[in-house]
N, CA, C and O of each residue as an XYZ file, in Angstrom:
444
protein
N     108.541    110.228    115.898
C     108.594    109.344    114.745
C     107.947    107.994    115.059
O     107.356    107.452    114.126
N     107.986    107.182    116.621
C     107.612    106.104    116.504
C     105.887    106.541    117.036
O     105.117    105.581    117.051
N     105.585    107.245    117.251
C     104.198    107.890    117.354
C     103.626    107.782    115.821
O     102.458    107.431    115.654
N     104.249    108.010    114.998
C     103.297    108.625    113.753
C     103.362    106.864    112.961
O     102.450    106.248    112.410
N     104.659    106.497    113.174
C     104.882    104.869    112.809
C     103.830    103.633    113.034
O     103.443    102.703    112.326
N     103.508    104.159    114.610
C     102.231    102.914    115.505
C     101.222    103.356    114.881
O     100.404    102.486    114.583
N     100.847    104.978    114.404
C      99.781    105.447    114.048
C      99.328    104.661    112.692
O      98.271    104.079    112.447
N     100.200    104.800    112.098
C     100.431    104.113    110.178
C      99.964    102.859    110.337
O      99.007    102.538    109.633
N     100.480    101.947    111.212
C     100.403    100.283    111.364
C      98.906    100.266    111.939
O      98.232     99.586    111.165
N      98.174    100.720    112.931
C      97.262    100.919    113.436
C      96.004    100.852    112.111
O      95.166     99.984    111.868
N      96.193    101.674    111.682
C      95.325    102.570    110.554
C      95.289    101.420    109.521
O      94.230    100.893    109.181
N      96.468    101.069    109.052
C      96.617     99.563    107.809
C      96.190     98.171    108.839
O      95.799     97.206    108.182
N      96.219     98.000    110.124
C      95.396     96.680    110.064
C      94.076     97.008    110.045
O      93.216     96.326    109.488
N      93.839     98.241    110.756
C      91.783     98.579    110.445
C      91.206     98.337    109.528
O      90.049     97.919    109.482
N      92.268     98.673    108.227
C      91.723     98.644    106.942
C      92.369     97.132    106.580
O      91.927     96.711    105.511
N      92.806     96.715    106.884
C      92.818     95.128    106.143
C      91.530     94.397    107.327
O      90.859     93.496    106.824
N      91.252     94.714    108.604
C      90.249     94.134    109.311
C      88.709     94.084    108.886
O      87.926     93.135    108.892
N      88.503     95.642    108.452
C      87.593     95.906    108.024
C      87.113     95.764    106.658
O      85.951     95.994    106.323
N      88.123     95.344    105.812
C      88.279     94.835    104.658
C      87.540     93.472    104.483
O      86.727     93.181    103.606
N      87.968     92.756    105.437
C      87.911     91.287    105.707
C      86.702     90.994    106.356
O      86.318     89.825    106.401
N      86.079     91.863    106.845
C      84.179     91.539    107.282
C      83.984     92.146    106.383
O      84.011     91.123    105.699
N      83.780     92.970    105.605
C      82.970     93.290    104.579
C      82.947     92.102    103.286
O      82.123     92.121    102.372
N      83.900     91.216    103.422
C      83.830     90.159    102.170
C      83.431     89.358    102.915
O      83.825     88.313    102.398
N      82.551     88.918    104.402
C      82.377     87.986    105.027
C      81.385     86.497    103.917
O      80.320     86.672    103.325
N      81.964     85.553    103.954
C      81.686     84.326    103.158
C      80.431     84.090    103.236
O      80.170     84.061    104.439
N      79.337     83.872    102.525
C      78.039     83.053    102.869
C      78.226     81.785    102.918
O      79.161     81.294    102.286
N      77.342     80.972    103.706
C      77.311     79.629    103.415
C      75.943     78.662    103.203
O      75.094     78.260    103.998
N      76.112     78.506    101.939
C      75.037     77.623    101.196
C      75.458     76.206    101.649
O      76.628     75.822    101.662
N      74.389     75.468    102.019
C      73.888     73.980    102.121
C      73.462     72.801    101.371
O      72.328     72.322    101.341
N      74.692     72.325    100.665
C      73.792     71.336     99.872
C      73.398     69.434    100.283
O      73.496     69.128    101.471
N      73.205     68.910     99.808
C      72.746     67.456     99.840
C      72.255     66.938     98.843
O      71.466     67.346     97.991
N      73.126     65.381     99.112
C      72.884     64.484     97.795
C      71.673     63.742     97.937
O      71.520     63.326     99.086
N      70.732     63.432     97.109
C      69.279     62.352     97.885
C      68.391     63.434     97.394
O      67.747     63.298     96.353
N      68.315     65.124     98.540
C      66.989     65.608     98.108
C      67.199     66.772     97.270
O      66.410     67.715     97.215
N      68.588     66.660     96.436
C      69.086     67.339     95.663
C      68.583     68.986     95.980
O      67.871     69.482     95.107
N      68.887     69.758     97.060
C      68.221     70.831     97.315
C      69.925     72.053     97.732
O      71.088     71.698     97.928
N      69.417     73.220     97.724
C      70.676     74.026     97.761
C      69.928     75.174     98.629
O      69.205     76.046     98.148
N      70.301     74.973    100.260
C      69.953     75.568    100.822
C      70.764     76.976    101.764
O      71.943     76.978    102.118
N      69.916     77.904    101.972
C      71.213     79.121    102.210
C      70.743     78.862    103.872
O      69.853     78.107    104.263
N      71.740     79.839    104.792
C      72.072     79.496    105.800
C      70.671     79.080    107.086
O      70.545     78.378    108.089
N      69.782     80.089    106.200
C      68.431     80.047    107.169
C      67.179     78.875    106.652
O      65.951     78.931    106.712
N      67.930     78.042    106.239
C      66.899     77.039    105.527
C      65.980     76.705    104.092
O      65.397     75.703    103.677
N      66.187     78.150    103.558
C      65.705     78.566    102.205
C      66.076     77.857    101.219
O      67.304     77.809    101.149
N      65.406     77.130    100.210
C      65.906     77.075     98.487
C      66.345     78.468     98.390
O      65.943     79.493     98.940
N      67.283     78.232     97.540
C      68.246     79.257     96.912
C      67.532     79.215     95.381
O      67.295     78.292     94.602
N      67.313     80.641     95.335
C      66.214     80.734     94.313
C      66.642     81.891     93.452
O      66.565     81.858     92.224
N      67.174     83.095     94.259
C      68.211     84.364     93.731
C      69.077     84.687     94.823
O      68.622     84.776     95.963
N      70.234     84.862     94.579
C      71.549     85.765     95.752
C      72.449     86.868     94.394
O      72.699     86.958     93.192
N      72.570     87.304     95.304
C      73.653     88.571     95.079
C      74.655     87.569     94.728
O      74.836     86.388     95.021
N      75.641     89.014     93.517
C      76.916     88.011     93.269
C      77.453     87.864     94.040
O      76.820     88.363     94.970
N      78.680     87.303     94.538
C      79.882     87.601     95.425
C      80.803     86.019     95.406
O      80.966     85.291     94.427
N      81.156     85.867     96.393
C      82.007     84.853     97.109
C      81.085     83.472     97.929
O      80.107     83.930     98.520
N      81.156     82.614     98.005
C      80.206     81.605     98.784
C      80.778     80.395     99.331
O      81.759     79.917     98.761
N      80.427     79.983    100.087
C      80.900     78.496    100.735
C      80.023     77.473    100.329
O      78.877     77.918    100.393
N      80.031     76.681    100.065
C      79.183     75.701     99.304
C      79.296     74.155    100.102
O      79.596     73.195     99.391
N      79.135     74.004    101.085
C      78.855     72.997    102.096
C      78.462     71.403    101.896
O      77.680     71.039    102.774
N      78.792     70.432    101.016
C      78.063     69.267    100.714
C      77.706     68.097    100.965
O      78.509     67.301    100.479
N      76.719     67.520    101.598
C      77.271     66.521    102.477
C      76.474     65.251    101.056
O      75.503     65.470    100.331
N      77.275     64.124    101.114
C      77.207     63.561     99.894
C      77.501     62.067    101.125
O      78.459     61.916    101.884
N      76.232     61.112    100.916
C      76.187     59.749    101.855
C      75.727     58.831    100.933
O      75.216     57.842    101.459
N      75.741     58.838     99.874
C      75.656     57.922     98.691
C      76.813     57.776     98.110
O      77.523     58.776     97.994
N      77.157     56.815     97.736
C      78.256     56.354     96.946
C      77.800     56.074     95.220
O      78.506     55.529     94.371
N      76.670     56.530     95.073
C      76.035     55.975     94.064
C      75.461     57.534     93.186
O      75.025     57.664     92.042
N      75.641     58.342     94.049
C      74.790     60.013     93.460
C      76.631     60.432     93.438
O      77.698     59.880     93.704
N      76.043     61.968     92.857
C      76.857     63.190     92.877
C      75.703     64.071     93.201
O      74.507     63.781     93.159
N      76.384     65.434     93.600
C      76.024     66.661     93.696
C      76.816     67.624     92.671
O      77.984     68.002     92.754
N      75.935     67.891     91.763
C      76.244     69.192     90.713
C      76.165     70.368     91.004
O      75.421     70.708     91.924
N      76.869     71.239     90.338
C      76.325     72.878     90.691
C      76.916     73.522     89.478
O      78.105     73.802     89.631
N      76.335     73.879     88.144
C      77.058     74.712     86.722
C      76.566     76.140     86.535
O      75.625     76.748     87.047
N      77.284     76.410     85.844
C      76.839     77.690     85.386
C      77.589     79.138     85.005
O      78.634     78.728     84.499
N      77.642     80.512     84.964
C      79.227     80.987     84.620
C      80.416     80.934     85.302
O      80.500     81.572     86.351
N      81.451     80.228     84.866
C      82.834     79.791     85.893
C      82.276     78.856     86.564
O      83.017     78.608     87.515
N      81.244     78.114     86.582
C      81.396     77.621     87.678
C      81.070     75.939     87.212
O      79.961     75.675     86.747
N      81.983     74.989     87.355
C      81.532     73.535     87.070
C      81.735     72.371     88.007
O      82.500     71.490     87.615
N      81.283     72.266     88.940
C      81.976     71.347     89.918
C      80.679     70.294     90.792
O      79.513     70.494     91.133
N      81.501     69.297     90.881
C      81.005     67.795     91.191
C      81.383     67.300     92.376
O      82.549     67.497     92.718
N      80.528     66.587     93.217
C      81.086     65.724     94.261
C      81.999     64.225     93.565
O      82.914     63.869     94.307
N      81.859     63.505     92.477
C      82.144     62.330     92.571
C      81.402     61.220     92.945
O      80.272     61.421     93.388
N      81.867     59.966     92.842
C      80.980     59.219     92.666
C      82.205     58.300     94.195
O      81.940     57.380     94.969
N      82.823     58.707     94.106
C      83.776     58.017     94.873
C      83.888     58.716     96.442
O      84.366     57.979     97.305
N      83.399     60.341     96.925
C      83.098     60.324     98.034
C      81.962     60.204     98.620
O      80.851     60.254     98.093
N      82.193     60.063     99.584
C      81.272     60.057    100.398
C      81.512     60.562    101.864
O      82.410     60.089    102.560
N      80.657     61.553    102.298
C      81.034     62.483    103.640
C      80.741     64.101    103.126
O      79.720     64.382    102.498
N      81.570     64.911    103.409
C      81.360     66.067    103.471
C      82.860     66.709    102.659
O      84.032     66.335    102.697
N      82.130     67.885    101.912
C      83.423     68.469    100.573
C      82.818     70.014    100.978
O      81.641     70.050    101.336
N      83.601     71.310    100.932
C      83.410     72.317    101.418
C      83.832     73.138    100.049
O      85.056     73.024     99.981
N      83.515     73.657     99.298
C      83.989     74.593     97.557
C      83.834     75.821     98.134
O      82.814     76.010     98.796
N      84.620     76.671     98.020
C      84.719     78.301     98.124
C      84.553     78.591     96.296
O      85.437     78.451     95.452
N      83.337     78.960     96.120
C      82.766     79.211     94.361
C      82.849     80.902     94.314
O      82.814     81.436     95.423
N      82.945     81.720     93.241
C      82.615     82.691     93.010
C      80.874     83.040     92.090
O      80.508     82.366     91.127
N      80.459     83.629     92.392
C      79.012     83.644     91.569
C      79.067     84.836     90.791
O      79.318     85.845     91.449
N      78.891     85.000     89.495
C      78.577     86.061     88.770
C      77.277     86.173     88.440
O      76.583     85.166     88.298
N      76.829     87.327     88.291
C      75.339     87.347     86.897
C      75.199     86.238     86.094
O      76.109     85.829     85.372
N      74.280     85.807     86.164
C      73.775     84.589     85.634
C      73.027     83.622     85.845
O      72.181     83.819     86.717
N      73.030     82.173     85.130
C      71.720     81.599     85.840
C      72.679     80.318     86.140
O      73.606     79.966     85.410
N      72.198     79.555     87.605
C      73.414     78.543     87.993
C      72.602     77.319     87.984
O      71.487     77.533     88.461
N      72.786     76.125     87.607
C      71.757     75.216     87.787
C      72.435     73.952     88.904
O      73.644     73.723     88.931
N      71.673     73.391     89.571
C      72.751     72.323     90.518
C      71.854     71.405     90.823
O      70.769     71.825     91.224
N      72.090     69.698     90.703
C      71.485     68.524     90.910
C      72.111     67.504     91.534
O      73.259     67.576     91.973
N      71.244     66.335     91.607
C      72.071     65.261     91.794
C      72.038     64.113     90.775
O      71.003     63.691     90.260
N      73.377     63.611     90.516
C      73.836     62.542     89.323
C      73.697     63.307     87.773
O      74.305     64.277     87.322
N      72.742     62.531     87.231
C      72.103     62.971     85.842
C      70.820     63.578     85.963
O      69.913     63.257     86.730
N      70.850     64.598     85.019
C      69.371     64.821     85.077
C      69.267     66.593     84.784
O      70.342     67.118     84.494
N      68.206     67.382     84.839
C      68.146     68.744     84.513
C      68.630     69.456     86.300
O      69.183     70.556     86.302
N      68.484     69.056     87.076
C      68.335     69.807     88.270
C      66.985     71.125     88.631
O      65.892     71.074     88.066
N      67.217     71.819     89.277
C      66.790     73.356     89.955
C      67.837     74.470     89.041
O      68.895     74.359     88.422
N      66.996     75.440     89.316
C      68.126     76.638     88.454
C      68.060     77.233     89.544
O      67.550     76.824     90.586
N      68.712     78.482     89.286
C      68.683     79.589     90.565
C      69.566     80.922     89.607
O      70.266     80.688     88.622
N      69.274     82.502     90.274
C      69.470     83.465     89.187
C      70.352     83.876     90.199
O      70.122     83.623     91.381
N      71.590     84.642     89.727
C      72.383     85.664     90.391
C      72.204     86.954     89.830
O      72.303     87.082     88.609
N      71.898     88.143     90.717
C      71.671     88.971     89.788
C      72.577     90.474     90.166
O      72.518     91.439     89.405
């Protein structure tokens, strides 16, 4: 019985382990100044797959924001930090647009 028990527990953390790299997080790069949204290897972000994302911002103006809109998704640095803000966003199908302060920004497609 405690054979088939270790076996059961064994088997359910594999599958919550293996669960848990397969949703492994991306992490996108942004910045306030050259208003750009970069993915981990240096790229404009131009199209990604839907999923889950880390959204990285480093914001050294007290005078900008960093935007990022689009479906579910609406969120701002402020005008009041300054330093670094980390957003775990979800991305659906759609088109996401993200800038700094006022203004139209960059778009980018999820598809």
């Amino acid at each position: 019985m405690r054979l088939v028990l270790t076996g059961l527990i064994c088997v359910a953390a594999a599958s919550v382990f293996a669960r848990a790299s397969a949703e492994a997080t991306v992490t996108l790069r942004a910045s306030v100044g050259t208003s750009c949204l970069l993915t981990a290897g240096g790229l404009d972000v131009k199209h990604l797959p839907r999923g889950t994302y880390r959204v990285l911002v480093r914001d050294a103006s007290p005078r900008k924001t960093f935007w990022l809109r689009g479906p579910g998704v609406n969120r701002t640095t402020g005008y009041s930090l300054t330093g670094e803000v980390v957003w775990r966003i979800r991305l659906v199908r759609g088109w996401y647009r993200y800038g700094c302060t006022r203004g139209r920004g960059r778009k980018f497609q999820i598809a």
